[in-house]
Every structure is written in structure tokens, then in C-alpha cells.
N, C-alpha and C positions, 0 to 999 in steps of 0.2 A: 543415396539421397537424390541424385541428378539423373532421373531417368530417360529424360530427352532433352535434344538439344536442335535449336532453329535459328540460324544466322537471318536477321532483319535487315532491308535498308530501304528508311523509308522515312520523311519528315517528322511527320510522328509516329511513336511506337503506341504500344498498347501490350494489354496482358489484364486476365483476366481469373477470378476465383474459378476453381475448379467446376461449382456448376452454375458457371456463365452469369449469372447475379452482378456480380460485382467488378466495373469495370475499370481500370485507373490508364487514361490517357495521357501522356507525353508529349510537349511541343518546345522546337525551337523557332516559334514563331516569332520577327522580330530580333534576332539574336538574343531574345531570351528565355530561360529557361523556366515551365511552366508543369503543375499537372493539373488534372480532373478526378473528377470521382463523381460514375454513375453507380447507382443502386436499382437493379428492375429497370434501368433505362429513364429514372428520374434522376437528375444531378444534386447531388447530394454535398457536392463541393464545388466551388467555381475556381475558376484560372486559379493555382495559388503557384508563389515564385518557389524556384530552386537557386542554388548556387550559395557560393564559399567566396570569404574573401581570408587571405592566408599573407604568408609573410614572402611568398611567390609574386603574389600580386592579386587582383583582381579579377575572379573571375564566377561574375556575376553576368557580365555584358558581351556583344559578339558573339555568343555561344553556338556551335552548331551540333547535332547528336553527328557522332561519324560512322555507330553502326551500334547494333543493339542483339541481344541473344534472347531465348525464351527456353526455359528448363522447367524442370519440377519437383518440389521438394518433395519425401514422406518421410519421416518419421515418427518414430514411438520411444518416449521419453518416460522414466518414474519419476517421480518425489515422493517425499517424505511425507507426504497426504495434506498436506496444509489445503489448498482447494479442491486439487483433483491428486489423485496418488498415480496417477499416470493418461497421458494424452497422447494423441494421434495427430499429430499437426500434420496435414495436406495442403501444401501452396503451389499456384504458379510462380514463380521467377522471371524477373524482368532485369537485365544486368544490361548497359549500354556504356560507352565513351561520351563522352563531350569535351570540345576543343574551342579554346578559343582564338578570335583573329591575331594573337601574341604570341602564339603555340601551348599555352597554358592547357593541361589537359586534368580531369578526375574522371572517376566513373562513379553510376551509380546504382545500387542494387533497390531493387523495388519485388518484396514479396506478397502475393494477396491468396489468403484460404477465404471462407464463404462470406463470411462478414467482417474478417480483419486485412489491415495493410500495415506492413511494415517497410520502412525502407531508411536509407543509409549513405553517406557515402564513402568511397574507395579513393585513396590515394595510396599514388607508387611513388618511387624515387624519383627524381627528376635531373635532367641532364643540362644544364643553363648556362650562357656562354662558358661555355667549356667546363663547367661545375658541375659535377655530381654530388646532390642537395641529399643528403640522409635523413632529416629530419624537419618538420612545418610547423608554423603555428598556425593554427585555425583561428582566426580574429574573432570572427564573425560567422552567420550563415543567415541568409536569405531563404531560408524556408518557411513559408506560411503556412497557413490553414484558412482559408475563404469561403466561409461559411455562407449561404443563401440568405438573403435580406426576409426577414421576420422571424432568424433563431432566437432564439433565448438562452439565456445561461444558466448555471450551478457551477461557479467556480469559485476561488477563493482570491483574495489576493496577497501578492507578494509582500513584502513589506520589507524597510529600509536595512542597510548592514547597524550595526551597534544600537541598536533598539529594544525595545520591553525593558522588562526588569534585569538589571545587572548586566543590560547591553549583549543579552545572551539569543537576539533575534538576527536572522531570519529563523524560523523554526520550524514554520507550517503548522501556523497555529492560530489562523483569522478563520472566521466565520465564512460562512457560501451564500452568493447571494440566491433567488429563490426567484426563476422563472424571469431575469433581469432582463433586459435589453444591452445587443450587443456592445453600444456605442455609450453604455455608462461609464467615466471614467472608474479608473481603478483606486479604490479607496487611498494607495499611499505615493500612486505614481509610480511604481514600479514592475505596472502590469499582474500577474496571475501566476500561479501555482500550479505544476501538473500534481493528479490528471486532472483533466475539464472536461463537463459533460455539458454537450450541447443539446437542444430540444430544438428540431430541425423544422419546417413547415411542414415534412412529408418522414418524417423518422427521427430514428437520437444518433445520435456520435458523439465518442468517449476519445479525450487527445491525451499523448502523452509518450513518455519515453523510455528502452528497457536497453539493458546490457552496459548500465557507466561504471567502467570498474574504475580503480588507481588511478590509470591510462588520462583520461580526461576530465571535465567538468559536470557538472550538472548544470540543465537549463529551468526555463522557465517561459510566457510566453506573456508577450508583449501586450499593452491595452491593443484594441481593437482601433483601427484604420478604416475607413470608407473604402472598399473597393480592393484590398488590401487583405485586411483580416489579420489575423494574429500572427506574428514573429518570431521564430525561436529566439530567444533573447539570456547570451551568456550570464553570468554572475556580476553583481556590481562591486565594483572596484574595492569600495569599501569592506566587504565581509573578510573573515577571518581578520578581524582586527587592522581592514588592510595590507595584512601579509599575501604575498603570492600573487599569481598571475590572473587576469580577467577573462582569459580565453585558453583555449587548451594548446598543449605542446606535445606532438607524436612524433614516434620516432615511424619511417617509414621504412617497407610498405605500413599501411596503418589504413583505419577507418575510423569515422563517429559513431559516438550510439544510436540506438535504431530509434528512429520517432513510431509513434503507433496512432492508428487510427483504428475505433471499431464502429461500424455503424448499422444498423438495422429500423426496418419498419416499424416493429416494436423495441420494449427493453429487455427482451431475451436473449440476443447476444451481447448487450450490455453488459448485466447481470455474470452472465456466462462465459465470458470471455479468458482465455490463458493466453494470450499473444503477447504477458508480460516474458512466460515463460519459454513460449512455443523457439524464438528466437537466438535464446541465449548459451551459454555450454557452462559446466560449471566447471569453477575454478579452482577449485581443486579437492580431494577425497576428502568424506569423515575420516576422523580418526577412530571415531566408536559407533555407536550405534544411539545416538540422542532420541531418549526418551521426551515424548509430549507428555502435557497433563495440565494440570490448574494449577494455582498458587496463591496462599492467602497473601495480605497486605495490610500490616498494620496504619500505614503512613496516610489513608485516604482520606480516612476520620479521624484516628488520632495524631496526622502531622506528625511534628518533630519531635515534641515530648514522648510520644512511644517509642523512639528508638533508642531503648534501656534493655536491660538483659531482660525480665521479668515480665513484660508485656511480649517480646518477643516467645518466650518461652511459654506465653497463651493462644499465641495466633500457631506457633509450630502444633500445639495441641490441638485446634480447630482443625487445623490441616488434617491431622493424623485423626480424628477425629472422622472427619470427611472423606476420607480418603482419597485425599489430595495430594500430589508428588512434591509442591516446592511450596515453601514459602521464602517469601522478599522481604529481604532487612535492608532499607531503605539510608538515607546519609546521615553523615554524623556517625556510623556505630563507629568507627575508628577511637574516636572522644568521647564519646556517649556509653560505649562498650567496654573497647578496648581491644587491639587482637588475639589477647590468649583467650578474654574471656568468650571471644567468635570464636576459635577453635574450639573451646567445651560447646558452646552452642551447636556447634556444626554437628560436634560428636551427639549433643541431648536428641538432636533432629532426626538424624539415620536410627537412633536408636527408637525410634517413633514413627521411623519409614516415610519421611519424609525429607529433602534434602534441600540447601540453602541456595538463595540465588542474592549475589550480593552487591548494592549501589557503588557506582565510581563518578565522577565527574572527570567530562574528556581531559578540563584541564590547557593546560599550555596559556598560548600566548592571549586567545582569543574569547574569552569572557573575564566577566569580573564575578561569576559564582562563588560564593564564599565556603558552600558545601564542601567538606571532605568525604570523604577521602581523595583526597589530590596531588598530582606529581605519580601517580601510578598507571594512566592510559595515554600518555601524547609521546613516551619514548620508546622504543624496538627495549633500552636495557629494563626499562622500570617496568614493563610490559612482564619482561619473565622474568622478576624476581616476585611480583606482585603473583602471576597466573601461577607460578612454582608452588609458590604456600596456599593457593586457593585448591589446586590441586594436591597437594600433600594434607590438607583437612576437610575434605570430601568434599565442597561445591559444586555446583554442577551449572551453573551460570551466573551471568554479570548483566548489569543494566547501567547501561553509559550515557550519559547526561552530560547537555551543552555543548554543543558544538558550533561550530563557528560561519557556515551559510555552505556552499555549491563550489566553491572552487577545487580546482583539482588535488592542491593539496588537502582540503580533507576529505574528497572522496578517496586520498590515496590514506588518509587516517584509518578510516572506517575498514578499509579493504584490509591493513596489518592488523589491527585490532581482532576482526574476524578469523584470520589466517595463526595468527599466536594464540587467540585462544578455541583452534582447536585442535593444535599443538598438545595444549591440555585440557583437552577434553570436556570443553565449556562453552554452551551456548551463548547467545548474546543476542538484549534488546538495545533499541536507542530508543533515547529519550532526547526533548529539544533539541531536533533531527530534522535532516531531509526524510523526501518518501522515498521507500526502496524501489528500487529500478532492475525486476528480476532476480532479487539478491535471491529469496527461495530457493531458487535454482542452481544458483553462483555457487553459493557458499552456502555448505550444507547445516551449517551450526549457527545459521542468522536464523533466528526466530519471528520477529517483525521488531516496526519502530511505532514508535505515536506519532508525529509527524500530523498531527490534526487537535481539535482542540477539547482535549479530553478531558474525562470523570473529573479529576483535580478540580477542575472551574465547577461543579457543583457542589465541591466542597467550601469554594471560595467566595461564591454569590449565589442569589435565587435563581438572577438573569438565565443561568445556563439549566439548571434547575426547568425551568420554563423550555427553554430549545430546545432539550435533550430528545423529544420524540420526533423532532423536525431532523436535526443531526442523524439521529440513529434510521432512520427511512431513510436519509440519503446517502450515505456513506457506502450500501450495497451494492449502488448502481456508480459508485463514485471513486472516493477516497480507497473505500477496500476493494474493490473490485479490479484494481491493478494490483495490489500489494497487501502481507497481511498489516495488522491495523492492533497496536497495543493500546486499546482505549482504556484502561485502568480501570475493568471493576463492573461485572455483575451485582449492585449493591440492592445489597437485602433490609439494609434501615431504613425505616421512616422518615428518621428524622437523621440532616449531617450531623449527626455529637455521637461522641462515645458512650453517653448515655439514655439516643435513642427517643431524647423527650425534646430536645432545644433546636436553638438556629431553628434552618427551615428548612420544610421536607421535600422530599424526595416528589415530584407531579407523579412518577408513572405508577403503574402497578406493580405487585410480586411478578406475576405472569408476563407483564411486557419486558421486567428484566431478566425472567429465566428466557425466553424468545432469544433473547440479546446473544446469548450466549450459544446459539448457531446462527444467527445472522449475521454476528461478527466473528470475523475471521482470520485465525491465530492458530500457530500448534500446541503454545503453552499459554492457558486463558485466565485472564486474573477472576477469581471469584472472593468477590469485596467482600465475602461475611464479618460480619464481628462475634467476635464469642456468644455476644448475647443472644445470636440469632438461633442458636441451637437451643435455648428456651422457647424462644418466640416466633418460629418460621412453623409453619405446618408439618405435618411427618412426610406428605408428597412431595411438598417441595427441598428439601430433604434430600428426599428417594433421589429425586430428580438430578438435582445437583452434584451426587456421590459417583452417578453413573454416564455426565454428560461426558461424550467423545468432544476432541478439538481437533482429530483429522481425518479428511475427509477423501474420500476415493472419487465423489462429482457431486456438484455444484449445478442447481435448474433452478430456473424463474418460474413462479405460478403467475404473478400478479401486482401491482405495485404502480404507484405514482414518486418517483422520487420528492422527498421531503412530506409527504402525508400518508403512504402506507409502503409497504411488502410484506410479501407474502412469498416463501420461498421454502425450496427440499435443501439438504444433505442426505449423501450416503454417507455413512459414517463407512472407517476401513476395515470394521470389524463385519458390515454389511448390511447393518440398520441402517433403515430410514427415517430422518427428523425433520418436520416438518414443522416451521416457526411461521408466526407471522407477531405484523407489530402496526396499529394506528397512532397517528399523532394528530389525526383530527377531533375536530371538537364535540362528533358526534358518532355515535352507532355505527361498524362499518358491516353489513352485511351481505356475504359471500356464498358461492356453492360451489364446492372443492370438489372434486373429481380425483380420488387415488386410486385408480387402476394401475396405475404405472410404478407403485409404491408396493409392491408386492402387499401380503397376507398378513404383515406382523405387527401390524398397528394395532395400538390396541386402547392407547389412555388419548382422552384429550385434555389439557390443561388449557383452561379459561376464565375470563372474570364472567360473574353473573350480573346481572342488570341492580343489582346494588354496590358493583362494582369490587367483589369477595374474590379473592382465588377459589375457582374451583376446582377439582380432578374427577373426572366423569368417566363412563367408560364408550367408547369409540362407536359410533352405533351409522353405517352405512346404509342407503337403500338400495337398490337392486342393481342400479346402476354404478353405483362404486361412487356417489356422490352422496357430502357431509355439509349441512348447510351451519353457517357458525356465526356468528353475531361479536366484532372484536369492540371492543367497548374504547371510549376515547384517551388516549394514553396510555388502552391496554396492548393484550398479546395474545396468542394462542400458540401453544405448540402440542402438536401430534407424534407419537412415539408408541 
């Protein structure tokens, strides 16, 4: 990985993307610790601070760099195809000391490839009046983000510990606002939610953070400061019920997780980005070989009262129907069910080829969820006696709900949860969650989390009903573009009821929610049908849906405004090309595509017509390999 190496000494350092783009300058100007970030030789970030305050002491202030190195990273990583099934990460390497006037020392690693920066800091042992210190608390950290005066935003905000319903918040589960001003205060006072995407005067930049395992905390980033800019800003004291620590505790040598930054001219490398991944090592091997797929869900529309044996035994049928690998038996079946009569279910499932994934609430100290099944996710014993019997009647995943906010203990929940069950051989979503930070890669049986404010709220009101094409545009360049994203549900009803006439309906079209289903990005994708839709959906759309892939070998931008359109490819890993797109504006969007790049095997285009119909056309190109298409408002297109 380290292919050269350059002893620095010099005030400030610097280090730069491989091809020379993208600059990130270093100063201890002042005895404090600072960067930059050019892009093209436009500044694209101003002074923002560095520095740790620790249980060492202080050291934010005095700082001097004492000497700095310059290396280079390459490597070539796989995964499991969730965005890309494998990457070429090329960075330079920026590694230096800093001292302060007390003798306080840390180092810090800074890596930058063409449009990404990652960086971190390093702490060793320390040797203090005659004490050798094994281990720190990280209090705090003074690292900002100093954005340029006339960004805008798309970010969300944070919100308080013991909050929402059943006191089951923070969760990452507020709205984004929509081309905002930086200096808005944050809707709950607790500042903002990674990632955050900014819209720069001269490009975008996407903030945020990868590699928090057990070891440390999760952050978050602070309102916006004149001159200042954003803060990484630890866990409030409050969350997990008030249990546990508000800053993190490492044993040393040790580091923090890596903060991320990606920025471009355009939203191409937005879009595009792996620098969740690029950074991280996984934590330890599958056990088996975890199959992707789709999975029906009773619970969207029919809520609670579906989870009975007999409805369950309709959606398995829809699955198998569909040729669909999983369906989700959502809470309450413990009471609703009962466990032997989930072990026949398990058996009726496989016997129909398709296999169970089944609801837990995290449980413990830190909500007031009244959902069961519970007392079987927040202990190492209830942990494998519960995964013991999931695995002895054939499951193949769990979806864990409610947890308790960013502090260390429960990123150290989430990290054994993941590690026991793939012990037995069981994937795993979260629900009422942080967003993942690299887990992809971590942990090879994490699937994604929700972690945003999903399908459910269209079940619950109109309100969201109405956002959903605002949400779903921006979540590409956003929410899922660091991490995969369990938005709950390609939904094919009209109308939220099970019977497809009442409540109120659905704004988008068929076509913008089959889109949905490669613009959001997952390895196992919920497809919301209900039984009825197999009467009432078209036979293409159908086709369509029996045969959508959920992994993907690479991930490209065509086109897009976050929160009013995209337009974007997949290679699937099988080595199709899909190409989705989806409008949330109120009018006509029309485009001319260019798929030269898309090889020869396109062939359907799915679109609405100007009466707003699903249609299925067949693919018709002019000479130049350009398709002129018209996405209709709330509609979609997808190419295949």
C-alpha cells in the first residue's frame, strides 16, 4: 500500500489527489491547528480547526506540526456488490506530528484520491510525570468544516435524546432542508446529522464519517457558526436513556474514525463516491455466503393486525410467487404468532423458496417500545439462545428496531449484534438507527439500516405522501450515497389500505417507484407489493420486478438536481445495465441520454405517457447512441 515515502519540514504541509485537483493545506499558524481545501485551485473550504481535547489535557492551542511525511496508498478491495462489487482506491497520504507548548503530542493522517478526503487522528501511549498512560478519553474534538459564505444546504437535523414516540429518538428520522442557508438555526438545537451535502458557490461537498466500530462513538455536526462552520459535535449526554459516556474512551495506541469529505464541480462524484468504504477493513469474515434479493412486507399497509399466521402465509405466497428470496414477519409475531407456529411458518416458506427475515426490538434499558419480541437483542446470552433457534428453523435475517442514539455503547450494541449473528448465519437491518459508517464493508452480514424518514410515514399521513419525490431525488446524492438505505418498500398500491380503495394515495407513479428500486441502494430490497397487485399491476411491470438485481458492481451519475430529479446507471453484478431516473417536479422533465457507455443490451424503456399511464416501449436509439425521453412529474424512467 505505502509506495513512497517523503520526510516534510516545513510550517505548512500540504498533499494532494493523485491528479493534482484537489489540494488539502495544513497550518500551525498562530499555535493553531488548521486546514484548507482547494479544488482546481478554487477554495472550496476555508481555514477549518483541528485539534482534541482528551483527558491528557488540552490540546487544541500552542500547537506546532514537528514534522510531517507523504506516502501513497493503492488498493483494490471487493464487496458484496451493494454499490460497487469492487474499487480501486488511489490516495495520497498526509501523516504529520503535532506538539504542544505542555509536551502534549497526537498525529494526524490526512488521505486525499481525486475528489475524496479522508482524515483521522492517531494517538499513542503517553509517558506523563513519570506515568505511562494506556488508555484516553477523547472529550471532545475541534474539527470543523468552513464552508465558503453563500453555500447552501441539504441536511437534516439532529434531534434531542428521549424524544418521538416512546422516547425511541434520536433516530435519523427528520426531514432535509432544501437549498437552506447556512446560518439557519437547527430545527431542535442540536445541530445536524451526517452525511450533509453542501451546494458550494463554485461545486457540492458531501460531509461525514466511516469506520465507527464498538471502539468509539458516533458524531454528529454542530449548527453552523460565522467564520467557524460546522463542529464535530459528540453524543448528548442524554441518549441511551442517559446511560454511558458522552465522548469516547480508547485504549491506546488508538485513533478516531475517519471524517469524510467529497467534493466536486459537479454531482458526479457526489453521486459516485465510495470513500465510505475506500477507508475501512472489515471486521471480521462471513460465515457463509449471504444471499441478496427482495422481500415482501406485510406490515406497510397492513400494520399490526397482519402479523397473524394467515396473512403471513399470503405475502410468503406473493414472494414465491414473485420470485422473491425473503419475506419480513414484522413485531408482535412472538404473541400474534407464537414460536412454534414461526417454526411451521419458516418450514411453509423454504418450502415455497423463499425464507424468513424476522422483527426484534433492540430492547434494554433505552426505550419505552412496547413491541415484542423483547429481551432477545441487548444481551451476548439472550443473543444466542434467540440466533440458536433462528438458525435451527431456517431464517436467514433479523431487523432490529429502536435503539438508543450515538454513544459508544451502542455502537458497541450494534457491532455484537452483527458479529453473533453471523455466528449464525443471519443478516441484519436496523431500524430506528444511526446511519452506517462503512458497516458494508465492516461487517459482511450488515445489510443497511433506515436511518431516514421512510415509506412507514406514507403510510401514516399524506404529508409524506406529497415529499416522497423530493426525499427520493435526494437521498442519491445524500442519505444513501454514503451508506445502504432501508427505505421500506417499492409500493405498488394506489391507495395506503389493504384494500387498495381508501385513506390516501400514493402521489408517484408505477414507473417512478419501479426507478426507486435501483436508485435506492440496498443488497436486500423491500418490494412493497400486496397480493392484490398480482391482479392489478401490468404483466411488464411484473416482468420487471421478478427480475430486478439489488447488487451492483458500479454506480454513475447521468444527471440530477438533488430534491427535484436523477437520473443515474447501475451495473448490475450479473453485468446488466439499469438505468433509472425519477422527477419530483411539477412539470415535464425532458432529457437526451447518451448510452454509448451502456453497452448493446438495452433494450425496454419503461415510462409514463403524457396521460400519465405506465408504459413499456421498446428502446429505440439514433445514430449517435442518444434517447430523448420526457419523465413526467412524480414520474420515472427506467432503461434495461
Amino acid at each position: 500500500m505505502l509506495a513512497s515515502s517523503v520526510l516534510c519540514w516545513a510550517d505548512d504541509v500540504r498533499v494532494s489527489s493523485p491528479d493534482g485537483n484537489l489540494v488539502v493545506t495544513v497550518s500551525d499558524a498562530g499555535g493553531r491547528l488548521y486546514y484548507s481545501v482547494k479544488l482546481d485551485g478554487q477554495q472550496v473550504l476555508e481555514p477549518s480547526a483541528l485539534g482534541l481535547k482528551t483527558s491528557f489535557g488540552d490540546i487544541t492551542k500552542d500547537l506546532s506540526i514537528v514534522d510531517s511525511q507523504i506516502s501513497t496508498v493503492d488498493t483494490v478491495y471487493q464487496m458484496r456488490g451493494t454499490k460497487a462489487s469492487s474499487a480501486t482506491y488511489q490516495a495520497n497520504a498526509l501523516k504529520f506530528k503535532v506538539e504542544s507548548k505542555e509536551g502534549l503530542k497526537f498525529k494526524m493522517e490526512f488521505q486525499v484520491s481525486n475528489n475524496d478526503i479522508a482524515y483521522r487522528y492517531l494517538m499513542s501511549r503517553k509517558n506523563l510525570n513519570g506515568r505511562e498512560y494506556k488508555r484516553v478519553r477523547i472529550l471532545s474534538e475541534l474539527s470543523s468544516f468552513n464552508l465558503p459564505e453563500g453555500t447552501t444546504t441539504f441536511i437534516s437535523p439532529q434531534i434531542g435524546p428521549e424524544s418521538g414516540w416512546e422516547q425511541t429518538k434520536p433516530s435519523y428520522e427528520e426531514g432535509y432542508s432544501n437549498d437552506a442557508p447556512m446560518n439557519k438555526p437547527s430545527q431542535y438545537g442540536h445541530g445536524y446529522i451526517f452525511p450533509a451535502l453542501f451546494h458550494l458557490p463554485n461545486g457540492w461537498m458531501l460531509v461525514s464519517e466511516t469506520g465507527v466500530t464498538g471502539g468509539y462513538c458516533g458524531s454528529h455536526l454542530s449548527d453552523y457558526q460565522a467564520g467557524i462552520g460546522y463542529t464535530v459535535t459528540y453524543p448528548d449526554k442524554g441518549e441511551n436513556n442517559g446511560f454511558g459516556i458522552d465522548h469516547a474512551a480508547i485504549p491506546l495506541p488508538g485513533a478516531t474514525p475517519w471524517r469524510t469529505i467529497t467534493v466536486g464541480n459537479t454531482l458526479k462524484p457526489i453521486l459516485e463516491t465510495t470513500i465510505s468504504y475506500d477507508v475501512v477493513e472489515p471486521q471480521f469474515k462471513a460465515s457463509t455466503s449471504y444471499k441478496p434479493g427482495r422481500y415482501t412486507w406485510s406490515w406497510l399497509i397492513g400494520q399490526d393486525k397482519s402479523i397473524n399466521y394467515d396473512d403471513q402465509v399470503r405475502f410468503i405466497d406473493l414472494a414465491s410467487a414473485m420470485g422473491f428470496e425473503y419475506c419480513l414477519v414484522d413485531n408482535w409475531w412472538d404473541t400474534q404468532i407464537g414460536r412454534d407456529r414461526i417454526a411451521e411458518l419458516s418450514k411453509y416458506a423454504q418450502s415455497k423458496g423463499v425464507h424468513l427475515l424476522m422483527w426484534y426490538n433492540s430492547n434494554g434499558f433505552w426505550n419505552d417500545a412496547p413491541q415484542t419480541p423483547r429481551n432477545c437483542m441487548n444481551t451476548a446470552v439472550a443473543r444466542e439462545r434467540e440466533m440458536s433457534w433462528l438458525e435451527s428453523i431456517g431464517v436467514k435475517g433479523i431487523k432490529v428496531d429502536f435503539f438508543g442514539g450515538d454513544k459508544q455503547e451502542t455502537m458497541q450494541l450494534y457491532e455484537d449484534i452483527l458479529s453473533d449473528a453471523n455466528r449464525h448465519g443471519l443478516q441484519v437491518v436496523f431500524h430506528g438507527c444511526t446511519v452506517p459508517r462503512g458497516w458494508e464493508r465492516m461487517y459482511p452480514n450488515f445489510v443497511a439500516s433506515e436511518a431516514v424518514l421512510a415509506s412507514e410515514n406514507l403510510f401514516f399521513g399524506e404529508g409524506a405522501t406529497i415529499s416522497e419525490g423530493f426525499d427520493l431525488t435526494l437521498h442519491p446524492f445524500c442519505r444513501n450515497a454514503t451508506a445502504s438505505m432501508d427505505w421500506g418498500g417499492i409500493i405498488m398500491n394506489k391507495w395506503m389500505s389493504t384494500d387498495n380503495k381508501s385513506r390516501h394515495t400514493r402521489k408517484t407513479t408505477d414507473i417512478f417507484e419501479l426507478a426507486t428500486g435501483i436508485t435506492m441502494q440496498t443488497s436486500v430490497q423491500c418490494v412493497a407489493m400486496q397480493p392484490n397487485n398480482l391482479q392489478e399491476l401490468p404483466q411488464f411491470e411484473m416482468d420487471y420486478l421478478r427480475q430486478l438485481p439489488t447488487t451492483w458492481q458500479e454506480t454513475r451519475f447521468i444527471d440530477g438536481y438533488p430534491g427535484r430529479y436523477v437520473v443515474m446507471a447501475r451495473k448490475a453484478t450479473n453485468g446488466k445495465w439499469y438505468i433509472a431516473g425519477l422527477n419530483a417536479q411539477k412539470t415535464p422533465l425532458t432529457l437526451t441520454l447518451n448510452l454509448n457507455d451502456y453497452g448493446n443490451d438495452l433494450s425496454k424503456l419503461l415510462i409514463d405517457d403524457k396521460k400519465i399511464q405506465p408504459t413499456q416501449q421498446q428502446l429505440k436509439k439514433d445514430k449517435k447512441g442518444n434517447v430523448k425521453v420526457t419523465i413526467q412529474p412524480n414520474g420515472g424512467l427506467v432503461i434495461y
